[in-house]
PASEBA-1860 file (N, C-alpha, C; in nm, 3 decimals):
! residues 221
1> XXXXXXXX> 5.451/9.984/2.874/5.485/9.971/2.732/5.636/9.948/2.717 ~ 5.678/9.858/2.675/5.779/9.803/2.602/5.883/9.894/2.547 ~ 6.014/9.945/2.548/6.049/10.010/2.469/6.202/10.015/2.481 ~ 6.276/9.957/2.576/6.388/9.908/2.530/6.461/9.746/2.633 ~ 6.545/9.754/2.610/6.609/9.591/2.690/6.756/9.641/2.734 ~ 6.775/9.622/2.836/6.875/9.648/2.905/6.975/9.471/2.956 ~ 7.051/9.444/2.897/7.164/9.345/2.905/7.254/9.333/3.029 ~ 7.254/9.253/3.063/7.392/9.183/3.158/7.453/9.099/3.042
9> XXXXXXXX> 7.588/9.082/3.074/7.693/9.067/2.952/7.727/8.910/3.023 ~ 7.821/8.901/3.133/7.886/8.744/3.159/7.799/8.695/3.182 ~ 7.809/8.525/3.106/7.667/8.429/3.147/7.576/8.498/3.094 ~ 7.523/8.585/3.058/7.382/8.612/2.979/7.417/8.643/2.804 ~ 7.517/8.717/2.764/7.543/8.703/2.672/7.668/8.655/2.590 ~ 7.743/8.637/2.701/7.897/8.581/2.655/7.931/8.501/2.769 ~ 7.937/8.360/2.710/7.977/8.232/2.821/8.090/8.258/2.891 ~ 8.105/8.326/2.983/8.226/8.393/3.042/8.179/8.360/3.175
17> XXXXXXXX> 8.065/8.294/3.244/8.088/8.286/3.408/8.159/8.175/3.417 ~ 8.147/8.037/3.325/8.178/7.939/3.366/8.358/7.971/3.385 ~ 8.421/8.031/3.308/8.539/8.118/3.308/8.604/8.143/3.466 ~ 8.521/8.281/3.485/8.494/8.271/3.632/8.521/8.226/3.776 ~ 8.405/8.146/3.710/8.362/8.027/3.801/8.570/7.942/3.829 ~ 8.578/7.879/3.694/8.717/7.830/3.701/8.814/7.878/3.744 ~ 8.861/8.038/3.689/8.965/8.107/3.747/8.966/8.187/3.863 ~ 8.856/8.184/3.913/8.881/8.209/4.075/8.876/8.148/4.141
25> XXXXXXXX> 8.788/8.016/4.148/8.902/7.914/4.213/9.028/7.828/4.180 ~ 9.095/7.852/4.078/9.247/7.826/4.097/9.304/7.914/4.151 ~ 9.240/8.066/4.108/9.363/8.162/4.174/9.366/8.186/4.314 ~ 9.235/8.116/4.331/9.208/8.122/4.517/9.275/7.977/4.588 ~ 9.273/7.908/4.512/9.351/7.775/4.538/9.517/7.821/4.512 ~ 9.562/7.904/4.440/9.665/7.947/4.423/9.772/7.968/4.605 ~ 9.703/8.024/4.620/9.671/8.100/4.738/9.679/8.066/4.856 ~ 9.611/7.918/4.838/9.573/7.850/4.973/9.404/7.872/5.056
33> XXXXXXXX> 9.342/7.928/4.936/9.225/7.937/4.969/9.097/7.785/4.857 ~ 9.050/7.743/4.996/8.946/7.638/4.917/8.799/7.669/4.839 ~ 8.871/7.765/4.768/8.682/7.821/4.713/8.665/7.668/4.636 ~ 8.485/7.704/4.631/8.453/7.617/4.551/8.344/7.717/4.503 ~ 8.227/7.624/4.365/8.165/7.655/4.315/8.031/7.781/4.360 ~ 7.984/7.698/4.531/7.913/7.767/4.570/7.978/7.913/4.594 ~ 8.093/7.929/4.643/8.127/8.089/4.670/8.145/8.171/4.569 ~ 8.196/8.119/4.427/8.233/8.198/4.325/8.044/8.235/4.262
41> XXXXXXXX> 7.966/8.170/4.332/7.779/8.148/4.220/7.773/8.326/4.305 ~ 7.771/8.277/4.451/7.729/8.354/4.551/7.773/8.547/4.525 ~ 7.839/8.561/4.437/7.944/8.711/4.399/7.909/8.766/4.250 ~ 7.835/8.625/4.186/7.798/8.696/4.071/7.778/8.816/4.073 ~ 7.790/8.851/3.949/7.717/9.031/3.918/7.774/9.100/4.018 ~ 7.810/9.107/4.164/7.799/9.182/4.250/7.954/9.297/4.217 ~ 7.921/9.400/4.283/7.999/9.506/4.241/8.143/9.413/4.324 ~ 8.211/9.508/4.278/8.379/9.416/4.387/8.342/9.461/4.579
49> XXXXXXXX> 8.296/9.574/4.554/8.307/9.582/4.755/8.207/9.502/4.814 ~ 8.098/9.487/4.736/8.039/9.370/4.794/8.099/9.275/4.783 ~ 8.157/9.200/4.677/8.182/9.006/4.682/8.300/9.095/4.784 ~ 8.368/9.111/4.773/8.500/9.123/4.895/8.467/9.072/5.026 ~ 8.336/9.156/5.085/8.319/9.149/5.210/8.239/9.018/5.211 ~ 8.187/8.973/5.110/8.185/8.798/5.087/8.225/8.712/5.109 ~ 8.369/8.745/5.020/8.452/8.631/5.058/8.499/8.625/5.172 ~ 8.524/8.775/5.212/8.568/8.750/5.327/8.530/8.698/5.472
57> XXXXXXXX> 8.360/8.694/5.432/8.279/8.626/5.529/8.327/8.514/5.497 ~ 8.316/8.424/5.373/8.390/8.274/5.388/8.482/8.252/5.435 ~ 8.621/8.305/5.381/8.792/8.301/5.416/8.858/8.365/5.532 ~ 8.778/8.463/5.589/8.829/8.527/5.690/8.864/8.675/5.652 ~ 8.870/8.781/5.752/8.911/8.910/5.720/9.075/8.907/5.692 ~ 9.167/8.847/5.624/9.280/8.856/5.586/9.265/8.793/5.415 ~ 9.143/8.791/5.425/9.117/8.702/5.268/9.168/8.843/5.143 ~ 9.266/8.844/5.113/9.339/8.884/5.014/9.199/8.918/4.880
65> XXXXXXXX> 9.165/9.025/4.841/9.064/8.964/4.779/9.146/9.050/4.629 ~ 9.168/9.181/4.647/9.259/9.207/4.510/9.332/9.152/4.457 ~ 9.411/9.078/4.571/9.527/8.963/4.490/9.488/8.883/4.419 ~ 9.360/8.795/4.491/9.341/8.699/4.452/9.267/8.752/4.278 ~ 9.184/8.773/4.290/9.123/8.934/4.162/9.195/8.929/4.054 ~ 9.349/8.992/4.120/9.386/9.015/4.041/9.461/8.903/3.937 ~ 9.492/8.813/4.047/9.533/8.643/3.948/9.427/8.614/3.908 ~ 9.330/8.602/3.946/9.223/8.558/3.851/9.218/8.604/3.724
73> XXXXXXXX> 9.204/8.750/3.672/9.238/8.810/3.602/9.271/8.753/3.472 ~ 9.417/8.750/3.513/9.603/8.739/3.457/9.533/8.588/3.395 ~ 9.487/8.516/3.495/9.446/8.371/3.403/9.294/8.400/3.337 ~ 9.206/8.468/3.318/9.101/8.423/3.218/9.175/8.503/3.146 ~ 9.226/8.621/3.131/9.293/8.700/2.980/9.347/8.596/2.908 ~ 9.458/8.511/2.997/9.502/8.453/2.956/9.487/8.311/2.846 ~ 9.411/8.266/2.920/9.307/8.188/2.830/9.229/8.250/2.706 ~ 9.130/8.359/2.739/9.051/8.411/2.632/9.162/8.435/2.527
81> XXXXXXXX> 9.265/8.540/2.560/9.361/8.516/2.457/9.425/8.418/2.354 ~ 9.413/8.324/2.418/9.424/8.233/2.323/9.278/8.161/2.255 ~ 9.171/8.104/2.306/9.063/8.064/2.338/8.952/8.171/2.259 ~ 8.991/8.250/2.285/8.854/8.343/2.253/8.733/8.331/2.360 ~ 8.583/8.430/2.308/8.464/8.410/2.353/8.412/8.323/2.308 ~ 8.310/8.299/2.373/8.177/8.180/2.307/8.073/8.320/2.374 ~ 7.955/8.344/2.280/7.828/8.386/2.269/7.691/8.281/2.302 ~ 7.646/8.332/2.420/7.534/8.252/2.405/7.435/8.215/2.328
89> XXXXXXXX> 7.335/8.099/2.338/7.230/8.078/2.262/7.167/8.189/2.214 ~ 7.133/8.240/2.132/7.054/8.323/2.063/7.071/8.500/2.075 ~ 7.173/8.508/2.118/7.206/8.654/2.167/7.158/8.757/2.012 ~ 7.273/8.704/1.930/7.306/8.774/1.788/7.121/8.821/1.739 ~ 7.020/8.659/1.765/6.969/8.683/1.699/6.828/8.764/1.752 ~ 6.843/8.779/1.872/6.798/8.894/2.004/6.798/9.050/1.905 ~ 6.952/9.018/1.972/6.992/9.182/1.916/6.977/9.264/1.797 ~ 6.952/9.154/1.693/6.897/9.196/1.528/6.741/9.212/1.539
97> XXXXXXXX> 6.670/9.126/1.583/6.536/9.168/1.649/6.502/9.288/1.673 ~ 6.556/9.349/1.841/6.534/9.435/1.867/6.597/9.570/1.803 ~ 6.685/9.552/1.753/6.677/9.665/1.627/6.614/9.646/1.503 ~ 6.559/9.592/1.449/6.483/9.607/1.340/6.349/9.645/1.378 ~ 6.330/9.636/1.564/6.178/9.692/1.587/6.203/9.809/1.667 ~ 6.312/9.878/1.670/6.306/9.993/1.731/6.328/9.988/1.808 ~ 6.352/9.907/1.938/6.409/9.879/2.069/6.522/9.931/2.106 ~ 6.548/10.012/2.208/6.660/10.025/2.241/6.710/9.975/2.324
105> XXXXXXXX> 6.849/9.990/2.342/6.958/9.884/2.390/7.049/9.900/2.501 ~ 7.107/9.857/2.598/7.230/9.919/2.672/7.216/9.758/2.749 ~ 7.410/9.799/2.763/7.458/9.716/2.914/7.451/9.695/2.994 ~ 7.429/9.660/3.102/7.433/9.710/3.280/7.510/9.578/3.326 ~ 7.673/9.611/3.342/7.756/9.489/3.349/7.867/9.556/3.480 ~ 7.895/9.455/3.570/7.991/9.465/3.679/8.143/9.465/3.604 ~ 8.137/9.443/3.494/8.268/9.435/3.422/8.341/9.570/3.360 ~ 8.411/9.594/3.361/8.461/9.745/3.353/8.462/9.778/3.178
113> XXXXXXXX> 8.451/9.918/3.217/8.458/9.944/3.054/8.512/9.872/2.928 ~ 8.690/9.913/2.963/8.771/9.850/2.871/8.739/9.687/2.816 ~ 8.741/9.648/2.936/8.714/9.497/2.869/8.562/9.459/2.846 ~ 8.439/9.543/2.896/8.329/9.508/2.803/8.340/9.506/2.619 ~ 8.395/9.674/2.627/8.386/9.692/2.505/8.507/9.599/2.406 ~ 8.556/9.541/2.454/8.693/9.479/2.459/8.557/9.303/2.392 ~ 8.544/9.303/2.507/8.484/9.102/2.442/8.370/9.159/2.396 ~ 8.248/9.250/2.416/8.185/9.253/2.315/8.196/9.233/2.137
121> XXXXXXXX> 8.329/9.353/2.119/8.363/9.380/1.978/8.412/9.276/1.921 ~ 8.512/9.163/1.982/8.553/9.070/1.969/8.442/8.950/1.878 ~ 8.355/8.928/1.970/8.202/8.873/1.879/8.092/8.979/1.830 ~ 8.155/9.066/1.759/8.079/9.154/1.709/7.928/9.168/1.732 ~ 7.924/9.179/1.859/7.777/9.274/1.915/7.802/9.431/1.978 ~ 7.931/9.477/2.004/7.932/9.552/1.997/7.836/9.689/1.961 ~ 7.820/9.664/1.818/7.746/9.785/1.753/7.608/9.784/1.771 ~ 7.569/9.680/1.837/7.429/9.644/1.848/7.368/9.768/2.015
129> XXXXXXXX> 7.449/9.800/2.043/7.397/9.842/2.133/7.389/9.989/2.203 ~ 7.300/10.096/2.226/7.309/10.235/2.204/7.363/10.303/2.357 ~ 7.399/10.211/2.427/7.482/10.265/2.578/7.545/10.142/2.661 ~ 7.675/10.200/2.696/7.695/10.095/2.797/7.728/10.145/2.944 ~ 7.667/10.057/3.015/7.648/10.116/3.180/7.771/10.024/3.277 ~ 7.850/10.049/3.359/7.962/9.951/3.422/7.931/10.013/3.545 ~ 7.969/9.905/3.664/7.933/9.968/3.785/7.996/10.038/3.871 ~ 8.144/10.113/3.748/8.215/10.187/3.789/8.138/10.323/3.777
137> XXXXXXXX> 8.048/10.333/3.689/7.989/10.445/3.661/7.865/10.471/3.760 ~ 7.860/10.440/3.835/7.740/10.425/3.920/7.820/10.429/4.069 ~ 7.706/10.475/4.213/7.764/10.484/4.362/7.736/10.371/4.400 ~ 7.692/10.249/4.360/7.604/10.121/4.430/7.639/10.025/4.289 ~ 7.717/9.908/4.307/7.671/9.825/4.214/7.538/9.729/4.211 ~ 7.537/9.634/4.130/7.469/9.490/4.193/7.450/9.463/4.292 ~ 7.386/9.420/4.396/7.249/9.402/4.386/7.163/9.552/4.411 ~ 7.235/9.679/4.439/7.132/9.791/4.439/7.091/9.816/4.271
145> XXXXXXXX> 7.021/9.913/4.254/6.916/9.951/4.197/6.979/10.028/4.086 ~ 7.091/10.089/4.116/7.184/10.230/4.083/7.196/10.169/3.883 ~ 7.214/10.092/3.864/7.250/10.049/3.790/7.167/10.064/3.644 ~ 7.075/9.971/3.694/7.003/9.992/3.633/6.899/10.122/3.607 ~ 6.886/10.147/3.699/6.849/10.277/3.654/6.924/10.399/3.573 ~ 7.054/10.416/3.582/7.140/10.506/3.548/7.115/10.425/3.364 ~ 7.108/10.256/3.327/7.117/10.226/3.227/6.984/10.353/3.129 ~ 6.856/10.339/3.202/6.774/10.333/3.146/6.733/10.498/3.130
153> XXXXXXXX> 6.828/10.569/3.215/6.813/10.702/3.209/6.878/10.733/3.087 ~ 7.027/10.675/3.056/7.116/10.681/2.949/7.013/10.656/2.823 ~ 6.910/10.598/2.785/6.870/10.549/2.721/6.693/10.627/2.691 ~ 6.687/10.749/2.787/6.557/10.847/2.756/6.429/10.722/2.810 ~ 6.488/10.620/2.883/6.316/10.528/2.922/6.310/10.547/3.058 ~ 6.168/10.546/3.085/6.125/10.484/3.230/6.205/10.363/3.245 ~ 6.243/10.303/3.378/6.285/10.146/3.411/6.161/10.136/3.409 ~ 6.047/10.118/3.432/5.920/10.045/3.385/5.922/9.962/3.283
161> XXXXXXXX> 5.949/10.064/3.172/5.917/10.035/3.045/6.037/9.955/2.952 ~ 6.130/9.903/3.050/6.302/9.826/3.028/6.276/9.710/3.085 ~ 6.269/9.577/2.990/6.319/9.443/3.029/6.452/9.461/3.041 ~ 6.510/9.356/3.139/6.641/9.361/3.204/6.655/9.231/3.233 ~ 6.767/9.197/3.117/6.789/9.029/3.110/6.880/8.990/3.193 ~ 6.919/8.932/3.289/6.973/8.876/3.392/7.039/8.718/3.377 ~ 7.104/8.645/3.438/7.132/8.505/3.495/7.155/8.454/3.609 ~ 7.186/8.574/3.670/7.235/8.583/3.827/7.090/8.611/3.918
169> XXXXXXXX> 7.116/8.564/4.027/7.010/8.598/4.120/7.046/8.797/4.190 ~ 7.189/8.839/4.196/7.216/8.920/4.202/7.138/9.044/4.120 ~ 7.173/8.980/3.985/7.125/9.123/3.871/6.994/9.094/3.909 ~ 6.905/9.004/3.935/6.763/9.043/3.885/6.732/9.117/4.025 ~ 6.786/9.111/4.127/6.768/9.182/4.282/6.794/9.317/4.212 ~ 6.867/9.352/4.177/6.934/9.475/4.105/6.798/9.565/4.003 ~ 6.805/9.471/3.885/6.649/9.537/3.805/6.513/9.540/3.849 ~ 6.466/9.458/3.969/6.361/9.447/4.034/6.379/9.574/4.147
177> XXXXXXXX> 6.502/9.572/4.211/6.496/9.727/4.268/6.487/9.886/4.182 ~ 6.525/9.876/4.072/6.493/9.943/4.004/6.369/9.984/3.919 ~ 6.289/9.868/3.917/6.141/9.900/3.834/6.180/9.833/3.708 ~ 6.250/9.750/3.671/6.230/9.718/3.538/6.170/9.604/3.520 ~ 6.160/9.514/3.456/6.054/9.404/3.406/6.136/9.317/3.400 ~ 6.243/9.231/3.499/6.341/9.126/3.513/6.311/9.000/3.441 ~ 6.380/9.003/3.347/6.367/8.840/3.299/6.521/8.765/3.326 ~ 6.426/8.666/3.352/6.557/8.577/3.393/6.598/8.438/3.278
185> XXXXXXXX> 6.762/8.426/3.243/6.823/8.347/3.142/6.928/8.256/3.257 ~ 6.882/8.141/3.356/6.986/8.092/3.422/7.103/8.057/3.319 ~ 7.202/8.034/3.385/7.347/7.983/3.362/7.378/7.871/3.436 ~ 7.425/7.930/3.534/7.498/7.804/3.589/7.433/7.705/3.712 ~ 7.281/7.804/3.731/7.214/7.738/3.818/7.038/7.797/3.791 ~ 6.976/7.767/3.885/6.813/7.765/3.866/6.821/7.901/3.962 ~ 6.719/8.001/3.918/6.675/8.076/4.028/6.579/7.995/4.156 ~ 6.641/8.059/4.270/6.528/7.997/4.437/6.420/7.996/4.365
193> XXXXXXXX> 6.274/7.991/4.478/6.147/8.009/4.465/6.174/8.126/4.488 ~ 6.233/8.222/4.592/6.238/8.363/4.618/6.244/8.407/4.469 ~ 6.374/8.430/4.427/6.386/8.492/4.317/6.320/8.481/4.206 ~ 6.252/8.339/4.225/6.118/8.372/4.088/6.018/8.446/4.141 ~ 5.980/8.446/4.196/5.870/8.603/4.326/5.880/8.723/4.251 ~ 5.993/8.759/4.199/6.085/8.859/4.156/6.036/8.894/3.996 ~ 6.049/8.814/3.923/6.048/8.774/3.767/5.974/8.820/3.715 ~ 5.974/8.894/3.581/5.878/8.887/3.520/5.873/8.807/3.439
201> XXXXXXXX> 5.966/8.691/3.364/5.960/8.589/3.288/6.111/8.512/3.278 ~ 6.112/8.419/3.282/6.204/8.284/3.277/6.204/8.229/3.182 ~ 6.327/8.234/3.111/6.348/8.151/2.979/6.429/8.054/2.999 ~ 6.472/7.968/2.866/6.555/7.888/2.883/6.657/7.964/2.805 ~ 6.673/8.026/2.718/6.786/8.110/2.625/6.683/8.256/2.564 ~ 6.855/8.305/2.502/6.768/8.425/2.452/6.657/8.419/2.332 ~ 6.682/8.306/2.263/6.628/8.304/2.166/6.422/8.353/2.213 ~ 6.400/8.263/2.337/6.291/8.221/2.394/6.249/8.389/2.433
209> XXXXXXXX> 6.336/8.470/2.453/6.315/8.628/2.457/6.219/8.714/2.378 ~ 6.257/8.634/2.240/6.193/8.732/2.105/6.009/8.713/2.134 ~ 6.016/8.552/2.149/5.896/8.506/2.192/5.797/8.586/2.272 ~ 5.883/8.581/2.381/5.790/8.647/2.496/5.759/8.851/2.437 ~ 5.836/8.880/2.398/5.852/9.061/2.375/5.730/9.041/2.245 ~ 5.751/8.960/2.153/5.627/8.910/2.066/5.517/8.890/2.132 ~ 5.482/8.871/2.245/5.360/8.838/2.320/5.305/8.949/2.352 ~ 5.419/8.990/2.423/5.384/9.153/2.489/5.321/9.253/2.375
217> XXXXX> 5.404/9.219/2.223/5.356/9.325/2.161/5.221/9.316/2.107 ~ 5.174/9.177/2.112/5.001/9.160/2.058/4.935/9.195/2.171 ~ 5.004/9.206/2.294/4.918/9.268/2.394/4.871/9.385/2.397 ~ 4.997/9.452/2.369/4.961/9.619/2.330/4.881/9.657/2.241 ~ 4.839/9.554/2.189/4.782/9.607/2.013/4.629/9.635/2.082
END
């Protein structure tokens, strides 16, 4: 039974991977490092000690990875600051949904407190949501389990009974280790055949969300 939705924030609800995606490889090009697209896809979601030992499988064990981090940083603030967020397809109208039917709500984002609550409030979804989970708050980020589960405890549910909206192949490894009902919203790429194995449903945006939780609920009836 159905009873709340648990969120990933970059690329699922705020166009912020393609961001990302951009400012870590300049700041890794900064550097003298040749990232490209595939290495920055490959770290999604993932907590920092994992992508570290990532990159550093690409770049070598001298691969600077805080530095580089941390320029990355210094340039998306920098930008958003001026620039602002963009909100994905249908988020707003997700989140009014599931509160007008009782659903409850939380985060489960690799992004640290301050600045969740920071670009959430910014496109006012903020208030939409009754916990937020960071994977500072947790012993295991992305791709373990920790996460999500700690979301859904915050929140009085079984992970059973928690869809867990994803874009990354990372997060849905993450809510599928945990027991929740993984739906997947790509971004910047298609989930494998593996990771659809995984799924409990594939959309094209959030909007396509309301749809499916509408399905579920004539099921229950």
């Amino acid at each position: 039974m159905l009873q709340g939705v648990i969120f990933d924030m970059d690329g699922l609800m705020l166009d912020t991977e393609k961001l990302l995606l951009r400012f870590w490889c300049e700041a890794a090009a900064e550097m003298g490092y040749a990232m490209e697209k595939k290495h920055v896809l490959s770290i999604r979601s993932l907590a920092a000690e994992y992508a570290e030992a990532k990159l550093q499988e690409y770049f070598g064990a001298d691969f600077n990875y805080q530095k580089v981090r941390a320029r990355r940083k210094e340039l998306m603030n920098s930008y958003i600051e001026e620039h602002g967020i963009e909100t994905k397809q249908g988020v707003r109208e997700l989140l009014v949904f599931l509160k007008d039917h009782g659903y409850k709500t939380s985060v489960a984002t690799a992004t640290d407190l301050e600045r969740t609550q920071k670009y959430l409030k910014s496109v006012d979804l903020l208030q939409y949501f009754d916990k937020i989970v960071c994977a500072s708050m947790v012993e295991r980020g992305k791709p373990e389990p920790d996460i999500y589960i700690r979301a859904a405890k915050e929140l009085k549910i079984l992970p059973e009974n928690c869809i867990a909206l994803e874009d990354s192949p990372n997060g849905i490894l993450s809510a599928y280790r945990a027991g929740c009902m993984p739906v997947m919203v790509p971004d910047l790429d298609e989930p494998s055949e593996e990771i659809k194995k995984l799924l409990f449903g594939l959309e094209e945006n959030l909007l396509q969300v309301i749809d499916l939780i509408k399905e579920m609920e004539e099921e229950e009836k």
